[in-house]
N, C-alpha and C positions, 0 to 999 in steps of 0.2 A: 811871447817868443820874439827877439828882437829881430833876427833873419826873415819873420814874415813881410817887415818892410820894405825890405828889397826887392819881394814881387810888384811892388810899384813903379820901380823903377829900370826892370829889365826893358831891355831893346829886341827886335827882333834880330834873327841871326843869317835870315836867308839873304843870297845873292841880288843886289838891285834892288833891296828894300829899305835903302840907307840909315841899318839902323834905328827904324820907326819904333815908337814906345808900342808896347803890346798893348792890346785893349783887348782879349779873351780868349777863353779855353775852349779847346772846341770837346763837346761830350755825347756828340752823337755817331749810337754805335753803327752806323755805316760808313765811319771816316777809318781813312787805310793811312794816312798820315802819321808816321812815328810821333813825330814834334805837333803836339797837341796844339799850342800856344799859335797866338796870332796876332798879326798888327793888320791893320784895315789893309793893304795891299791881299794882305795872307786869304782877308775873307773871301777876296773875290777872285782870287785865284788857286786858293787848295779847299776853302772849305765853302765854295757857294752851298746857298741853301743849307748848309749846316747847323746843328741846334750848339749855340756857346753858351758858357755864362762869361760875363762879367772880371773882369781883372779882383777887383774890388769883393764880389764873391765867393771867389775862387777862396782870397784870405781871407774869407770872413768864415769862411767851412774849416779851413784846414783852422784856423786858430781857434773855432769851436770845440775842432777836435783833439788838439791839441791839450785844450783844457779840461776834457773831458779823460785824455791819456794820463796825464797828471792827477786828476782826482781820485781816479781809478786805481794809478799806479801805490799811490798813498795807502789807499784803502787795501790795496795788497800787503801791502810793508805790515801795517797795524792788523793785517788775518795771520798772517805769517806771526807775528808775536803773540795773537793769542792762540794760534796755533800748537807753539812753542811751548809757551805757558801751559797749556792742556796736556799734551805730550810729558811732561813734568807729572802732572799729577798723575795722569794712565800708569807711569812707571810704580810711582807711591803707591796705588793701590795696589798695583800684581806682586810690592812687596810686602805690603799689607797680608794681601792673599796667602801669602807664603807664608808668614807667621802663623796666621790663620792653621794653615791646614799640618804645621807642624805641633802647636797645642791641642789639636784635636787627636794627633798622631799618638802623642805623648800620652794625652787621658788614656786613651783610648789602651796604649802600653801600660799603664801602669794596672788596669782594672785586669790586663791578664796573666800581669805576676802575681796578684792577689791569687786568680784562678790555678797559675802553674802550682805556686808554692801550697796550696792545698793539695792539690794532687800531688805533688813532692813528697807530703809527709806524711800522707795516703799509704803513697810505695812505701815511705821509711818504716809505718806499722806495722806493712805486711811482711817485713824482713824481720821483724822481730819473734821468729819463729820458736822458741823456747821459753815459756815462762817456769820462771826457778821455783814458783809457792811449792809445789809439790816437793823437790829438792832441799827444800829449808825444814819442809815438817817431816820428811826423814833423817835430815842431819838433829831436828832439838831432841827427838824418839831415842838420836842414841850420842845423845852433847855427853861431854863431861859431868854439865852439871846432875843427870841422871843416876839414881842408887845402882852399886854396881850389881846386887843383886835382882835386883828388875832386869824383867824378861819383860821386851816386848809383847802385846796383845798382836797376834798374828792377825787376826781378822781387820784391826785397823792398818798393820804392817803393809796387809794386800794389797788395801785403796789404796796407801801413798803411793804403793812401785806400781802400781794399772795408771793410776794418774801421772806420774812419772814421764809414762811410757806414752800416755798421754798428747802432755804437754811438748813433746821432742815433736807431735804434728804427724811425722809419719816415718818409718824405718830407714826407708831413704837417707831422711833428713840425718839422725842417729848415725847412721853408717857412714854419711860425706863426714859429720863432724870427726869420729871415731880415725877416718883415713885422713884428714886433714891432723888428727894431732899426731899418727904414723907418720906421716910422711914430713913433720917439723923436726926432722933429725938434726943433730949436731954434729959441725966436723970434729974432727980431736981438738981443736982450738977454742970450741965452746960455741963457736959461731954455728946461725941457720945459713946452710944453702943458700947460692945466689936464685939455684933450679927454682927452688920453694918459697920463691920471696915472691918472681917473677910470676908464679898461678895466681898467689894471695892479688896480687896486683890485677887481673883480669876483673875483678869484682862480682859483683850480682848479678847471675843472668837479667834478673826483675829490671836493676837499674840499667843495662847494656839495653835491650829493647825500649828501656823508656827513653833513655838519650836515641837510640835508632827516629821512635819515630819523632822526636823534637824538633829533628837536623830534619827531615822528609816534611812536617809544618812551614820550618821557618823556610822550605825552599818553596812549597805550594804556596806560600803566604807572600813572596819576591813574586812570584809568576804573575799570581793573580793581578798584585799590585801594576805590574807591568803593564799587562794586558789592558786594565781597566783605563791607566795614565793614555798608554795608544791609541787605544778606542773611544776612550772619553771624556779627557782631563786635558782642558786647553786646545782642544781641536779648533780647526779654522769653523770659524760659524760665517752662518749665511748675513747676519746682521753687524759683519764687517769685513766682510770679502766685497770686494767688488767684480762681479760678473759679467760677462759679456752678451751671456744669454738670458738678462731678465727685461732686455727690451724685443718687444714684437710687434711688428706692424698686423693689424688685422684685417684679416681676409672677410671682410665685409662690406657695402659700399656704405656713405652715410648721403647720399642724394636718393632726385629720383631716377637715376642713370644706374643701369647695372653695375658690377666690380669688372673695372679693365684691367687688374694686374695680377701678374706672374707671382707667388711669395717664394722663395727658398733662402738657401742656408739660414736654416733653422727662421724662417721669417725677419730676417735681419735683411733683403734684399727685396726691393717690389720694383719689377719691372711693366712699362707699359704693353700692351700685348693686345688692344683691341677699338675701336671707335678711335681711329687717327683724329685729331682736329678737335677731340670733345675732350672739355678739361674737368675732371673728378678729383675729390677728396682720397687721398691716404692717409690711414688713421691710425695710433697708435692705439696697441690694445687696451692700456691701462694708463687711467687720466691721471696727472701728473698729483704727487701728494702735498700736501701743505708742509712747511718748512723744511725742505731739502733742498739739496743742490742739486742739478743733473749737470753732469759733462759729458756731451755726445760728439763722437766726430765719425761725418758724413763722408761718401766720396759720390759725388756729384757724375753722374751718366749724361751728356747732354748730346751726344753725337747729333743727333737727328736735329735739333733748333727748338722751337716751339717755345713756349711759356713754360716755367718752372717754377714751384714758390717752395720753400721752406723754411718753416717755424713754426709755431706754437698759435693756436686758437679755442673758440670753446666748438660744443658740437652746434651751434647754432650756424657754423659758414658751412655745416653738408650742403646744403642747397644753393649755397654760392658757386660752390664750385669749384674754387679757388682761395687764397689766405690775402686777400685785399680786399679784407672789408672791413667794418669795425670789429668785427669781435677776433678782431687776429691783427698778428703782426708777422713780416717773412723778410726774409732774404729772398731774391728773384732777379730772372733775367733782365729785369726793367729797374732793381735798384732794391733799395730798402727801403721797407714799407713798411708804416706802424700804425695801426687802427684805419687805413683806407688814406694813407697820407704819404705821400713821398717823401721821405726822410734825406734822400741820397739817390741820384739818376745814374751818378758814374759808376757806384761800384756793383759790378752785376754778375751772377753767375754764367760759368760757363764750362765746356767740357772737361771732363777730369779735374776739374777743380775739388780740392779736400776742405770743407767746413768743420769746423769746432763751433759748436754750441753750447753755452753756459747758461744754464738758469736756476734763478735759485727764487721759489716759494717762501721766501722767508715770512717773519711777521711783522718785523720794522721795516725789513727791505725787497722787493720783488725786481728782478731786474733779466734782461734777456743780453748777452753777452752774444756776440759774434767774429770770431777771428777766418779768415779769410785765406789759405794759402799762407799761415803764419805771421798776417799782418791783423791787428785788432781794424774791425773795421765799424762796428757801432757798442753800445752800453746801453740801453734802451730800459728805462723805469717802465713797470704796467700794472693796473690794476685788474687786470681780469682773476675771475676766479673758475674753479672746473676747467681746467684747460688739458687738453692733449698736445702732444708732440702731431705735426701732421708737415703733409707734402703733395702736394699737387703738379701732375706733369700732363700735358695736353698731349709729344705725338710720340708713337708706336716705337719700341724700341730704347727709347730712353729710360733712365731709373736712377736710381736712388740705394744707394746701400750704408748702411749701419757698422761702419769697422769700428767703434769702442764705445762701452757707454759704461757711466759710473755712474752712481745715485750715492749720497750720505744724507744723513740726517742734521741738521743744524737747528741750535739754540739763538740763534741770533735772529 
């Protein structure tokens, strides 16, 4: 970054300090000084005994970080396109899916017009209410071709007309057809009735109930389908919803110090509430999983002062105490800390400040992300493993609460 060079060459700006070249920053947090910056006048008059670093420092941090914003930034650009890329295929398969579950529809359709159309020709059988045999062997008993002197054999005569009578099913039946061909009267013109066209037209009772109950299927068969799509076909699932309440601080201590805090809304909240001045572990219920992302953002209680840490370590700092030590890394009032190492002294927590946290368990990648009031303010590689989410606050009053958190699962 070429503007970093110009912090070598800045002046001071205050009154009767002629313009002296700056020699360092001041970064110790009991200075009340807006204007950080100092030239050897400035030291011994706004910032005695003050902790600085270095002009030379100073850019050697920000251009560190600088380049650590650019690698980052990169590496966003190239998640975002396989992001994109993904998002791509998601769609191809839900239209996949859909193909899918319209040939299953279809088999599925076709195996029950086999079934209708049986029972279609079921009903058509059953309308077939008159068989003519009997009708044909009393028409050949008295055909033309018969001697005219032959007299029927009455005793076989009987059986045709009993079977006859028979075959018609039942009198009913006999008497509708009988008034069905009374009532196909002709007008003088030769023509049937429009009346006696329009009864013809009503059909079979048999078939009027069987369409009845077809139409009362195919609407039980819409409902169900409904019903089932609502209740069960594409519903939001828990393994791609992102939740608010699958993170919870737990109400346990992990030292040998009892549990000094308050939990509520839904454990998303630990307030101190006990032993002012003694600093204890808060510990997230469920230890963080291998290759996932979390994004958690914090909001920071500090009214009261004290020591404050948060981020990630394994259960072995309960008995620290605190998250500065090797087997953790935090954000805190004293700066950014990564395995017991001062990473960063100036940038530090403080009241109502809102933290995001980014970590992701990956398998090629692990890394601790921290943005700050909306400025990225570390990127932090680690190799711990078993790690919890945690938070350590020393006095009464102060806390910690959980406003969002997401979890996904990552291939990378």
């Amino acid at each position: 970054m070429e503007s970093l060079g110009e912090l070598n060459n800045l002046s001071c700006q205050r009154e009767k300090h002629n313009d002296s070249p700056l020699v360092g920053f001041c970064i110790d947090e009991n200075c009340k000084e807006e204007n950080k910056f100092a030239c050897l006048d400035c030291i011994f008059e706004n910032h005695p005994q003050h902790k600085l670093v270095k002009m030379k420092e100073l850019k050697d941090f920000i251009e560190k970080s600088f380049k650590v914003y650019e690698k980052k930034a990169q590496e966003e650009k190239e998640l975002n396109e396989i992001y994109k890329k993904n998002e791509e295929i998601l769609l191809k398969k839900l239209d996949q899916l859909k193909i899918e579950i319209n040939k299953a529809i279809e088999v599925k359709i076709n195996d029950f017009k086999k079934d209708l159309i049986k029972e279609y020709n079921n009903l058509k059988n059953i309308n077939n209410k008159i068989n003519f045999s009997a009708l044909k062997e009393f028409e050949k008993m008295f055909s033309n071709n018969a001697a005219p002197t032959m007299k029927p054999e009455l005793v076989n005569l009987s059986k045709i007309c009993n079977n006859i009578l028979k075959e018609a099913n039942s009198k009913e039946a006999l008497l509708e057809t009988e008034k069905g061909q009374s009532n196909d009267k002709e007008t003088d013109d030769g023509n049937i009735k429009p009346s006696d066209i329009s009864k013809k037209q009503k059909g079979d009772s048999n078939l009027n109930k069987f369409n009845e109950k077809f139409d009362e299927f195919i609407k039980n068969q819409l409902s169900s389908i409904n019903k089932f799509i609502n209740e069960n076909f594409l519903i939001e699932s828990d393994a791609l919803k992102f939740k608010s309440n699958n993170f919870e601080w737990c109400n346990k201590t992990y030292s040998g110090y009892d549990f000094f805090y308050e939990l509520n809304n839904n454990n998303l909240k630990g307030t101190k509430i006990s032993s002012n001045g003694t600093m204890t572990i808060l510990r997230a219920k469920e230890e963080l999983k291998e290759n996932y992302i979390y994004n958690i953002k914090f909001k920071i209680g500090l009214n009261n002062g004290g020591d404050f840490d948060v981020g990630i370590g394994t259960d072995k700092v309960g008995d620290s105490c605190w998250l500065r030590t090797k087997e953790s890394l935090c954000i805190s009032n004293k700066g950014i800390i990564n395995l017991d190492m001062i990473m960063d002294n100036i940038t530090t927590l403080k009241n109502n400040d809102v933290l995001d946290i980014e970590i992701k368990t990956g398998v090629k990648e692990r890394y601790f992300k921290a943005i700050l009031n909306n400025t990225l303010i570390c990127h932090l590689d680690f190799e711990l493993k078993n790690v919890f989410i945690m938070a350590a606050i020393r006095n009464i009053g102060n806390f910690i609460e959980v406003l969002e958190y997401n979890e996904t699962e990552t291939f990378i």
